[in-house]
N, C-alpha and C positions, 0 to 999 in steps of 0.2 A: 861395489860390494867388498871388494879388496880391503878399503880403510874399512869400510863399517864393520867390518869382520875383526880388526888388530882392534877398533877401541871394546869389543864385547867378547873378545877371545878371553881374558882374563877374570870378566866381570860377571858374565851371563853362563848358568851350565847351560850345556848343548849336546843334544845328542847327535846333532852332525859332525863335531870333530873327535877325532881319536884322545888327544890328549898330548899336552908337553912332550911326556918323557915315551909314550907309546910301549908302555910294559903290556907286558900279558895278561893282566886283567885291565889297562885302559883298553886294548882288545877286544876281550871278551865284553865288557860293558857296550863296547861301541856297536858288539854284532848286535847283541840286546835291542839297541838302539837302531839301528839299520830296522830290525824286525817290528819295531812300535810305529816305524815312520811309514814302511809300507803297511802299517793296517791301517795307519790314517788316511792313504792316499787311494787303497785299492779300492773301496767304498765311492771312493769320488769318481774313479773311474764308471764306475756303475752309472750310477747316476747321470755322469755327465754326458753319457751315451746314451741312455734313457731319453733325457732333454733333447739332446743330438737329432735323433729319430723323429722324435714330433715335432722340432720345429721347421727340421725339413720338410715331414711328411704334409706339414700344414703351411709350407710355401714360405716362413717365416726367414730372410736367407740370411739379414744383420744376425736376428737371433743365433739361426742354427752355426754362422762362423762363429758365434762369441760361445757357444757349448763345445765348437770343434775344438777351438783354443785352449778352452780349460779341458778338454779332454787328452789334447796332446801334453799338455803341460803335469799334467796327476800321472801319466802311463810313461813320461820319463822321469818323474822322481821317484816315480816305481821301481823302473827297472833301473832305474841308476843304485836308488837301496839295493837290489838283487845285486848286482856289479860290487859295489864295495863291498857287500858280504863273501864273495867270492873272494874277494884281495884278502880279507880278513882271514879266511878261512886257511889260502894258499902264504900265509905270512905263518900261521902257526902252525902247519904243516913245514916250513923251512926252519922252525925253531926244534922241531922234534913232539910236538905237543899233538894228542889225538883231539880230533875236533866234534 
């Protein structure tokens, strides 16, 4: 992930990274972005809990590991978004900026 990250850092926008220079509005765009990622993700979490549920309920147990998976996997890029919003937030609070 590491390389594939350096050849598309320059090439592809992204709302995962902050930016070069890391100013106070690549910041603020990024909290933006934190906040888009989790409305993508929280939805799946739903869902994937949904799945979860019936396919245990119906004995199905490949199924119901491969719903637990993407359900663990949607509910940490959840709260990993929550997380870096919080860096975000406690960076511009050390600059002097009200959030």
């Amino acid at each position: 992930m590491n390389t594939f990250g350096r050849l598309t850092r320059k090439s592809v926008p992204s709302n995962y990274r902050v930016g070069t220079n890391r100013s106070i509005s690549d910041l603020k765009k990024y909290e933006v972005g934190t906040r888009l990622n989790e409305l993508i993700h929280a939805p799946q979490i739903i869902w994937n809990a949904y799945e979860l549920v019936q396919h245990v309920s119906n004995g199905n147990t490949g199924s119901a590991f491969y719903w637990g998976a993407l359900l663990f996997v949607n509910t940490y890029c959840t709260l990993l978004q929550r997380y870096n919003r919080a860096r975000v937030y406690n960076t511009l609070e050390q600059k002097g900026l009200d959030v």
